[in-house]
Chimera marker file (.cmm) of the C-alpha trace (Angstrom):
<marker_set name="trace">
<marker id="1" x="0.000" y="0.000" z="0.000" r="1" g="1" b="0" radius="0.5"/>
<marker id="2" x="1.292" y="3.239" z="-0.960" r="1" g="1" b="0" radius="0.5"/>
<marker id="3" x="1.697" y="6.555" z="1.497" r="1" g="1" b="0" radius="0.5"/>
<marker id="4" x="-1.298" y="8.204" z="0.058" r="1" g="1" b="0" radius="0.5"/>
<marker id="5" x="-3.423" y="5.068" z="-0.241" r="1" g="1" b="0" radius="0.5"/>
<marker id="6" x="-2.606" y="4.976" z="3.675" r="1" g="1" b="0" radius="0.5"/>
<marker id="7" x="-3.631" y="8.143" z="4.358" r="1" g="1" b="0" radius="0.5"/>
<marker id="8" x="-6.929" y="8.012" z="2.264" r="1" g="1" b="0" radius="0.5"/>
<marker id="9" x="-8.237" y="4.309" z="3.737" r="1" g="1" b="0" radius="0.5"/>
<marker id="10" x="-6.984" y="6.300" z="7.408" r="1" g="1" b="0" radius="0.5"/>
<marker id="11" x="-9.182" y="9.299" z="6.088" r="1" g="1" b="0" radius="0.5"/>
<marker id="12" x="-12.060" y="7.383" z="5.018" r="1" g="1" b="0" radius="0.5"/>
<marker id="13" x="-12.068" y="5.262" z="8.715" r="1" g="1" b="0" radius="0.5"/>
<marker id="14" x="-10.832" y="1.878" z="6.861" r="1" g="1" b="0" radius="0.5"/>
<marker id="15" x="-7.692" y="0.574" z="8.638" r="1" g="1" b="0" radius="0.5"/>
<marker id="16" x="-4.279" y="0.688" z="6.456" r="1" g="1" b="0" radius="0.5"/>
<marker id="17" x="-1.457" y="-2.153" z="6.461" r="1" g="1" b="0" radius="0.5"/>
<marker id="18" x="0.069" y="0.669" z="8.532" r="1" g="1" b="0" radius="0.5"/>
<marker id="19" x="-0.754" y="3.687" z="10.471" r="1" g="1" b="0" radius="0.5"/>
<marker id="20" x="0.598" y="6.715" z="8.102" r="1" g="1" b="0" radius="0.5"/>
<marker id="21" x="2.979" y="9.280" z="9.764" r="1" g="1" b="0" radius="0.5"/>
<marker id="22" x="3.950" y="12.579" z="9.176" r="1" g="1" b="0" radius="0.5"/>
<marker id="23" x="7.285" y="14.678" z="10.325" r="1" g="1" b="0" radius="0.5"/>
<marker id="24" x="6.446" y="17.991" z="11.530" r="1" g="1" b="0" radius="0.5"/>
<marker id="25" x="9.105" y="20.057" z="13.085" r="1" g="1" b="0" radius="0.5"/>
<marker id="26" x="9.669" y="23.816" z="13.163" r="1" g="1" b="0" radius="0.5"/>
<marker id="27" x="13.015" y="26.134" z="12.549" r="1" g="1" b="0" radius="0.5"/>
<marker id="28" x="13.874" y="26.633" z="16.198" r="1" g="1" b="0" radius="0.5"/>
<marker id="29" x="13.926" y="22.500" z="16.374" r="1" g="1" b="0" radius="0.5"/>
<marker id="30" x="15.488" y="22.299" z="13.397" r="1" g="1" b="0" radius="0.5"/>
<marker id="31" x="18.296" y="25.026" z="14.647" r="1" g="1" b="0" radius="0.5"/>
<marker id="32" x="19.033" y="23.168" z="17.905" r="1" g="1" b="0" radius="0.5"/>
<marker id="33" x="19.125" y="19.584" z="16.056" r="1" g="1" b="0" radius="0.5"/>
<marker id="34" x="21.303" y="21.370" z="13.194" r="1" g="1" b="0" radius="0.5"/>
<marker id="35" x="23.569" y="23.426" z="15.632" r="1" g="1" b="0" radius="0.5"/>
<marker id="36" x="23.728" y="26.574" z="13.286" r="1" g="1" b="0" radius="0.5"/>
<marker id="37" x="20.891" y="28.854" z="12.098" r="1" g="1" b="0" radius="0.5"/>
<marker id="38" x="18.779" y="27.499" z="9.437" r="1" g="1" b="0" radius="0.5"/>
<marker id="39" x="16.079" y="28.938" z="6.824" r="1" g="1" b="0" radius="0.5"/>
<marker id="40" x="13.680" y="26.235" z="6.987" r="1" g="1" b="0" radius="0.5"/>
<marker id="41" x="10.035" y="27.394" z="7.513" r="1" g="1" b="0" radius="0.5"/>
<marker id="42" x="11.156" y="30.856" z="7.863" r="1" g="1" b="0" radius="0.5"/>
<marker id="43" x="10.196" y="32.976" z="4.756" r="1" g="1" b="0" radius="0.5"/>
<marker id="44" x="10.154" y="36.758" z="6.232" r="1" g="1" b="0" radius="0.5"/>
<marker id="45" x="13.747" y="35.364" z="7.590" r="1" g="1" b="0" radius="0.5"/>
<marker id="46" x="14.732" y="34.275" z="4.218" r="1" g="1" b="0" radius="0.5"/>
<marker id="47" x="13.338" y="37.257" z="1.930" r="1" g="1" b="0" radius="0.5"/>
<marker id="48" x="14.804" y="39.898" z="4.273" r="1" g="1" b="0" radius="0.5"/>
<marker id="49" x="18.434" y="37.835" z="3.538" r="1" g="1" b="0" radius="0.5"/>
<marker id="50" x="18.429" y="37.943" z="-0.268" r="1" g="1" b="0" radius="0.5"/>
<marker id="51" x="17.250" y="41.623" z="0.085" r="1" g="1" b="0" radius="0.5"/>
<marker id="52" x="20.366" y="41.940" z="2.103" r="1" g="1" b="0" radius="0.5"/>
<marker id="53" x="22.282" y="40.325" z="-0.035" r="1" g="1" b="0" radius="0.5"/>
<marker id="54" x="22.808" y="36.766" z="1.771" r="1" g="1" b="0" radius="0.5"/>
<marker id="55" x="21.617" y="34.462" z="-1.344" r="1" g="1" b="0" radius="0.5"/>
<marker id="56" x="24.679" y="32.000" z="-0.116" r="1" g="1" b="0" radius="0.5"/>
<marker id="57" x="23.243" y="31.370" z="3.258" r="1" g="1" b="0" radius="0.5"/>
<marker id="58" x="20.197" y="30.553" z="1.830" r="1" g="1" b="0" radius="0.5"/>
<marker id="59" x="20.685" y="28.375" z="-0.775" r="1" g="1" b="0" radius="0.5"/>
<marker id="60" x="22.715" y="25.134" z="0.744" r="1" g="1" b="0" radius="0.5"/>
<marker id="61" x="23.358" y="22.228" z="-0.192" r="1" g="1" b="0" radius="0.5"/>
<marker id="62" x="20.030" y="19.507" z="0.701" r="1" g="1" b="0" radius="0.5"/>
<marker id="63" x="22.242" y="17.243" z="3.176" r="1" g="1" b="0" radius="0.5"/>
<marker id="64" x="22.865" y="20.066" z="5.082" r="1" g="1" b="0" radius="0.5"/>
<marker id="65" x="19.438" y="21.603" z="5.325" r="1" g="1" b="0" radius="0.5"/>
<marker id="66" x="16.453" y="19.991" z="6.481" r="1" g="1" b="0" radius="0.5"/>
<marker id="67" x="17.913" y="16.864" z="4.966" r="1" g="1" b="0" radius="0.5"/>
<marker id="68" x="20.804" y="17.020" z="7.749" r="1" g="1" b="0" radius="0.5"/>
<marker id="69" x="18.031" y="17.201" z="9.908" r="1" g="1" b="0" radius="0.5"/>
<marker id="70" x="16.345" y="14.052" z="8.856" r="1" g="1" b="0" radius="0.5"/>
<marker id="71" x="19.776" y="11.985" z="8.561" r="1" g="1" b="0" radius="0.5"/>
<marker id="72" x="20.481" y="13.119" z="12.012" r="1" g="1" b="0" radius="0.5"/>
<marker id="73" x="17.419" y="12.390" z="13.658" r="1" g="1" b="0" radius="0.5"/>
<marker id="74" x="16.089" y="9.539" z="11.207" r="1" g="1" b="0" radius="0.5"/>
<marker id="75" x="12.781" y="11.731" z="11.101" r="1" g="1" b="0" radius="0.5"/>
<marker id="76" x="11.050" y="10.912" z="7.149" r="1" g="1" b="0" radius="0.5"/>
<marker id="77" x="11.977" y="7.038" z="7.538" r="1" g="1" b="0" radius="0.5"/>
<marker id="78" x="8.908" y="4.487" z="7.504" r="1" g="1" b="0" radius="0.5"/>
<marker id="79" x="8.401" y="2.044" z="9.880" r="1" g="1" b="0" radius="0.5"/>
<marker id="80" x="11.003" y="-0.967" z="9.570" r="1" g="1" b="0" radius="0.5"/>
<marker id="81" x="12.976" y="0.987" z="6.768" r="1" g="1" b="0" radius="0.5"/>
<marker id="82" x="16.572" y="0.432" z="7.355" r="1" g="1" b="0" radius="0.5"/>
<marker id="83" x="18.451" y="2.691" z="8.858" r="1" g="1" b="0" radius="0.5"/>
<marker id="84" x="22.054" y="4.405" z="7.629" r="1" g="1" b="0" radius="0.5"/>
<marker id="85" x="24.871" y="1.974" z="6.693" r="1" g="1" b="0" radius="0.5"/>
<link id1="1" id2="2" r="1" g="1" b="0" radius="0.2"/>
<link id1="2" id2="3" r="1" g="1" b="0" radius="0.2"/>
<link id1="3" id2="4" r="1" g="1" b="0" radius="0.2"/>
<link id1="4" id2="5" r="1" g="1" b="0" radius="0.2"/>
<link id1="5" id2="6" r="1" g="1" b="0" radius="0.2"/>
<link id1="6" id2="7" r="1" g="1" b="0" radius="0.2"/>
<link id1="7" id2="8" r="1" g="1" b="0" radius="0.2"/>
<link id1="8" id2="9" r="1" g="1" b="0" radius="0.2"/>
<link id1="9" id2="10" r="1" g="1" b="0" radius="0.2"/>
<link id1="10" id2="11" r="1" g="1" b="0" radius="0.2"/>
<link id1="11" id2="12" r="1" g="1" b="0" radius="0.2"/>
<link id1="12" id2="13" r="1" g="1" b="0" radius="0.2"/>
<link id1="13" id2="14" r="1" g="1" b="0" radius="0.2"/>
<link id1="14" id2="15" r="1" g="1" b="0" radius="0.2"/>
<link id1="15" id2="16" r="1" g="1" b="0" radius="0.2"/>
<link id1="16" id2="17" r="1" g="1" b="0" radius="0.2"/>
<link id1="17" id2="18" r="1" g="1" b="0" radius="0.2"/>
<link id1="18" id2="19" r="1" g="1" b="0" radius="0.2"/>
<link id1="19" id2="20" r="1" g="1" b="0" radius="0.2"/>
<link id1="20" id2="21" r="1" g="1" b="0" radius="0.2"/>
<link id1="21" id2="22" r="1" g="1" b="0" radius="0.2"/>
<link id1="22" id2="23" r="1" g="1" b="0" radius="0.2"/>
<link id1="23" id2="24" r="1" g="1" b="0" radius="0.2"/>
<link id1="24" id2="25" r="1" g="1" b="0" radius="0.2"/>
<link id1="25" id2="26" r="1" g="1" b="0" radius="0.2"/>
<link id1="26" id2="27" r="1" g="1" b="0" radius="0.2"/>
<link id1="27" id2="28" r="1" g="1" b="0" radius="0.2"/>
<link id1="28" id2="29" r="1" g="1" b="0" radius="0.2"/>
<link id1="29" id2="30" r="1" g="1" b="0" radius="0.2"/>
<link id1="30" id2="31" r="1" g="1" b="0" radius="0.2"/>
<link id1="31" id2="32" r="1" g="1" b="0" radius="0.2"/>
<link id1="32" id2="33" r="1" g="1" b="0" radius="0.2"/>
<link id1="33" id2="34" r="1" g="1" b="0" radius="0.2"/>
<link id1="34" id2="35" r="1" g="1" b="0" radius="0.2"/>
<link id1="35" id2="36" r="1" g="1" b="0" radius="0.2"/>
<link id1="36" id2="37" r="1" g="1" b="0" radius="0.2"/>
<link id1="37" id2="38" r="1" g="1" b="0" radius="0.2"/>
<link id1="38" id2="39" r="1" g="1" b="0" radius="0.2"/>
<link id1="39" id2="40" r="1" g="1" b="0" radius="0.2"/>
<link id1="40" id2="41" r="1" g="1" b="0" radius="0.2"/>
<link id1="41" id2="42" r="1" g="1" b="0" radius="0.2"/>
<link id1="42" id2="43" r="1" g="1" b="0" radius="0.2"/>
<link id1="43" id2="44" r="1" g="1" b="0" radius="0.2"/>
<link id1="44" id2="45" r="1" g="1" b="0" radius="0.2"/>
<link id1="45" id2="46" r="1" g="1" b="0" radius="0.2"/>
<link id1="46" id2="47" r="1" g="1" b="0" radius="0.2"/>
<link id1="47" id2="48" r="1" g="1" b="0" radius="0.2"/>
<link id1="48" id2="49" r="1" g="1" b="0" radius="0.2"/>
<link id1="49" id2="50" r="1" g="1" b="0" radius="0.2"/>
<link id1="50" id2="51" r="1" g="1" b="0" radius="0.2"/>
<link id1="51" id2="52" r="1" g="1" b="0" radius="0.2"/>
<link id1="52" id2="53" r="1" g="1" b="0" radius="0.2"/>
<link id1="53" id2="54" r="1" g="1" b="0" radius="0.2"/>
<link id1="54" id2="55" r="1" g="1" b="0" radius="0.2"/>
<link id1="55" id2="56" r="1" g="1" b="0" radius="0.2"/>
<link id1="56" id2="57" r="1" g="1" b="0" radius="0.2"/>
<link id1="57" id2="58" r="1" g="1" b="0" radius="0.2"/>
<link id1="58" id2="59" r="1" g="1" b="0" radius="0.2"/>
<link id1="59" id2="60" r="1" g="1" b="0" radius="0.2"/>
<link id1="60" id2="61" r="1" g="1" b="0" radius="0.2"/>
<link id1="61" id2="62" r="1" g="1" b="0" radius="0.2"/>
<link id1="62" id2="63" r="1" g="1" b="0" radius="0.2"/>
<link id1="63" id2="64" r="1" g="1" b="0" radius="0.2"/>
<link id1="64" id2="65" r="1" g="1" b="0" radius="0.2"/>
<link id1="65" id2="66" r="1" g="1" b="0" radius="0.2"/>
<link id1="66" id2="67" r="1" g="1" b="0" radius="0.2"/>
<link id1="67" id2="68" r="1" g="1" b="0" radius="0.2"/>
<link id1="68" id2="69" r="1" g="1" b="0" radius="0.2"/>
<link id1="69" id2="70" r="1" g="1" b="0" radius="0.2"/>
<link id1="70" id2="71" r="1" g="1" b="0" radius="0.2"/>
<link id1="71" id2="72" r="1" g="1" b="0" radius="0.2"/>
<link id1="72" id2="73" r="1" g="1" b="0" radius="0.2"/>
<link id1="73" id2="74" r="1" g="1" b="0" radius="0.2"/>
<link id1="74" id2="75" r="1" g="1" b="0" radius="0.2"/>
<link id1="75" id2="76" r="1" g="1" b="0" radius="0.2"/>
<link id1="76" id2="77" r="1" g="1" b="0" radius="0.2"/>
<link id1="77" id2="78" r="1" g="1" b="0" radius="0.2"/>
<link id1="78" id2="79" r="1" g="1" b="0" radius="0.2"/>
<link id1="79" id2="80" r="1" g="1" b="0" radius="0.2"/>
<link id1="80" id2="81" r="1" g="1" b="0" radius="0.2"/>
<link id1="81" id2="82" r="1" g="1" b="0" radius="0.2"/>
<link id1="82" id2="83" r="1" g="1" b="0" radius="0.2"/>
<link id1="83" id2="84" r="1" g="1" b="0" radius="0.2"/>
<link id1="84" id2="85" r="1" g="1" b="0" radius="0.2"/>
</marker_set>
């Protein structure tokens, strides 16, 4: 069964092969996990920095973005998935 089939039997009160579940985490979580300052989820935050002329801190590489974040907590993996090798 596929994530969204999951979520629609969930949505439509018929039980899925497994209960679907979503990663929801905010920049100041995301900053503490991260250890530096991070754009994620923070648009005024991120305008205001290419208006001032920061495109470089704003555009970074995915692993060490919110992707960093995932790999470090193992947030975005399903159930039974195998972990880093």
């Amino acid at each position: 069964m596929t994530r969204k089939e999951q979520v629609l039997f969930a949505l439509s009160h018929r039980e899925p092969d497994r209960v679907p579940v979503m990663d929801i985490f905010d920049r100041e979580i995301a900053e503490q996990v991260l250890g530096r300052p991070s754009f994620w989820r923070a648009h005024f935050k991120e305008i205001r920095a290419y208006w001032e002329g920061r495109r470089d801190e704003v555009v970074e590489k995915p692993e060490a973005g919110c992707g960093g974040f995932r790999q470090g907590t193992g947030a975005g993996r399903r159930h039974g998935d195998a972990g880093p090798s």
